[in-house]
VEXDRENBA-123168 format. One line per 5 residues: number of its first residue (from 1); their letters; for each residue y, z, x of C-alpha. Coordinates in nm, 2 decimals, decimal comma. Layout:
<vexlos>
NUM> A> Y Z X | ...
</vexlos>
This chain:
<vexlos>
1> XXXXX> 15,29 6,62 5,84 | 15,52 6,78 6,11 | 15,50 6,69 6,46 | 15,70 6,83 6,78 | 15,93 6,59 6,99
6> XXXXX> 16,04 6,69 7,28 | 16,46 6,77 7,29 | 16,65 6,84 7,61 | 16,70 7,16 7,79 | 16,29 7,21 7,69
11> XXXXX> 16,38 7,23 7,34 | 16,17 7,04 7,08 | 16,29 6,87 6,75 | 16,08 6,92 6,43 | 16,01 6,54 6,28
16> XXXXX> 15,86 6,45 5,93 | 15,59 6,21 5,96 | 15,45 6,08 5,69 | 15,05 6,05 5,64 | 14,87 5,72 5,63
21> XXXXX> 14,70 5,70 5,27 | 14,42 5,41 5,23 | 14,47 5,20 4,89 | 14,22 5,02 4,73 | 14,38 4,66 4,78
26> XXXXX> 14,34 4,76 5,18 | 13,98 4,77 5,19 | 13,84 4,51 5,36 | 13,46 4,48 5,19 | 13,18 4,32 5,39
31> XXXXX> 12,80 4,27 5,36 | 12,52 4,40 5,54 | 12,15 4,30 5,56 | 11,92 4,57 5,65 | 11,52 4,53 5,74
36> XXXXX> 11,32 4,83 5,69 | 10,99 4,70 5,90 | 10,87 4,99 6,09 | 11,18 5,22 5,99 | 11,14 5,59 5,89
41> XXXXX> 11,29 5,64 5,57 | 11,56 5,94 5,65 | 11,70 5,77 5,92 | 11,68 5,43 5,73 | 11,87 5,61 5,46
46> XXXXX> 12,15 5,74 5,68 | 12,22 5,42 5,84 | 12,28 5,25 5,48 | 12,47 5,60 5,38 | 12,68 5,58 5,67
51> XXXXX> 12,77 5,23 5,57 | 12,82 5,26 5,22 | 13,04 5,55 5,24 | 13,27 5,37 5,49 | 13,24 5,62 5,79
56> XXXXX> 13,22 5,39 6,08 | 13,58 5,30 5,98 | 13,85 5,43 6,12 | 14,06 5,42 5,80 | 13,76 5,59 5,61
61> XXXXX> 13,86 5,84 5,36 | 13,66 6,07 5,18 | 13,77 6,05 4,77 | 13,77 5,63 4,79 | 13,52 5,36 4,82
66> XXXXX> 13,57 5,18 5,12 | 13,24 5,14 5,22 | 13,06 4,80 5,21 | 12,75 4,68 5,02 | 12,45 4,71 5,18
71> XXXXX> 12,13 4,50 5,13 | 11,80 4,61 5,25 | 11,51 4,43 5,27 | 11,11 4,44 5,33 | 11,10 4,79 5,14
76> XXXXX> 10,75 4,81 5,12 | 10,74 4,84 5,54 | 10,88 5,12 5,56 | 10,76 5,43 5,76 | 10,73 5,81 5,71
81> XXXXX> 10,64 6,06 6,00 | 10,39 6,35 6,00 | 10,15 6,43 5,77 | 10,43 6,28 5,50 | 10,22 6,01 5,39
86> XXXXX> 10,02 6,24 5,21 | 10,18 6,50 5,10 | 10,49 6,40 4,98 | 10,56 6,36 4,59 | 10,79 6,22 4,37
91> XXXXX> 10,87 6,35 4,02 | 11,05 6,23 3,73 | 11,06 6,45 3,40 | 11,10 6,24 3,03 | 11,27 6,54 2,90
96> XXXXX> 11,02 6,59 2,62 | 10,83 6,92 2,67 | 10,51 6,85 2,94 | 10,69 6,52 3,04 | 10,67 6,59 3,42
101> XXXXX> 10,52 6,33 3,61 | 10,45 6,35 3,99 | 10,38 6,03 4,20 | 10,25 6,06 4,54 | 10,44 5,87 4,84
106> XXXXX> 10,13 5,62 4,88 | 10,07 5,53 4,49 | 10,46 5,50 4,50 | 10,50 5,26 4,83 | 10,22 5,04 4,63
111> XXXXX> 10,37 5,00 4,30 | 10,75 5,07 4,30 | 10,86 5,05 4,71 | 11,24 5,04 4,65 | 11,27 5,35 4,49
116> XXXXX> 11,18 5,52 4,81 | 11,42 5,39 4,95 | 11,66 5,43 4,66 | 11,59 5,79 4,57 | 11,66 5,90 4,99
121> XXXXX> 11,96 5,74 4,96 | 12,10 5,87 4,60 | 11,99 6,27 4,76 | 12,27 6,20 5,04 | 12,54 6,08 4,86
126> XXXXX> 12,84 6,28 4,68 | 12,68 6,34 4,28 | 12,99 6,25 4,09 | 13,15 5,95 3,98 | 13,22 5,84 4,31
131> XXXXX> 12,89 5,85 4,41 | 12,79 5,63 4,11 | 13,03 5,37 4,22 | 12,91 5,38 4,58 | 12,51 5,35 4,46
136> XXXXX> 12,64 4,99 4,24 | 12,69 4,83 4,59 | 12,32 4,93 4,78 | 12,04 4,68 4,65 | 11,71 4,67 4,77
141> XXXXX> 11,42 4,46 4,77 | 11,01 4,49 4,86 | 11,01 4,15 5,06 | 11,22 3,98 5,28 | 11,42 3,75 5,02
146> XXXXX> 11,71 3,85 4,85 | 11,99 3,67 4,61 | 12,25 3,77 4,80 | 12,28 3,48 5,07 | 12,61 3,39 4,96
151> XXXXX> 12,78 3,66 4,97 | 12,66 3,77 5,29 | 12,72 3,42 5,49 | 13,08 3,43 5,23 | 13,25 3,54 5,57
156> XXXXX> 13,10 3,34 5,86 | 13,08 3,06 6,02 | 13,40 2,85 6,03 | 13,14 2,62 6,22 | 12,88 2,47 6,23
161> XXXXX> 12,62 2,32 6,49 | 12,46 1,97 6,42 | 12,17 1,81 6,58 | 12,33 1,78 6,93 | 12,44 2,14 6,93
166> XXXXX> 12,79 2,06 6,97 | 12,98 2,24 6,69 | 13,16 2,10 6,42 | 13,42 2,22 6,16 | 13,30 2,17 5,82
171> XXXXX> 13,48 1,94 5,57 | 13,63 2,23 5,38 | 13,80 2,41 5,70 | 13,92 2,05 5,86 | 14,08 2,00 5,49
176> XXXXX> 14,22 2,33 5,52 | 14,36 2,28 5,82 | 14,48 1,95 5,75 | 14,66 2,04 5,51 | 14,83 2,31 5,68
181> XX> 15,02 2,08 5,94 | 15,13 1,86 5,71
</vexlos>
């Protein structure tokens, strides 16, 4: 990249700056709970999109993964505007001849609602590889439990509150920290 600094007599001095390139050990990779009660399904989709991809970052860049995983949950509450509801349709082909078969949005939210959700986000992300890789970190679940507790509370809470409601560190960061001054 070439930028302008200003010389004397008005002049200005051509200088080679050099382009800030992400790397994959810079990524900083966090986890983010989603609930999809009441939501319409587009702009549910572009929210988790938006944070798979990486966008919100200002580091993002467009041929890497350095989005975050994204967890969305209660599914089968989701929304559709319009006459949607009804009219929408879903189809999957086996790939044997007269294999097409077409699922309407209702019969779908009943049976199978993550897929919904799954197949609104897979239309808005990049078809190649790196849109595989992205779709590995988006799970999605019809109810509001999912496995993935620990990894989303991995990064919180240095403290905790007991009974009185005064906070206090937990044994492994006092350790820690112990440690440290010694």
């Amino acid at each position: 990249m070439i930028s302008l600094e200003p010389a004397s007599g008005g002049l200005y001095r051509v200088m080679n700056t050099k382009t800030y390139s992400l790397s994959s050990k810079d990524v900083e990779v966090r986890w983010h709970v989603i609930d999809a009660t009441d939501k319409p399904v587009g702009r549910l989709a572009t929210e988790v999109v938006h944070l798979l991809r990486g966008k919100y970052r200002p580091t993002y860049t467009p041929h890497m993964d350095n989005g975050d995983f994204v967890v969305v949950v209660n599914a089968s509450k989701v929304r559709v505007t319009g006459s949607k509801a009804q009219q929408k349709i879903y189809y999957r082909h086996s790939g044997y001849p007269g294999g097409l078969t077409e699922t309407p949005f209702d019969r779908m939210l009943e049976k199978h609602p993550e897929r919904i959700i799954q197949a609104a986000v897979k239309g808005m992300i990049p078809h190649n590889r790196l849109g595989r890789k992205i779709l590995r970190h988006f799970k999605v679940y019809a109810g509001p439990d999912h496995p993935h507790e620990a990894q989303v509370n991995a990064g919180k809470g240095e403290a905790t509150a007991d009974e009185s409601g005064t906070e206090k560190a937990q044994p492994e960061a006092e350790a820690v920290k112990a440690e440290a001054s010694a």
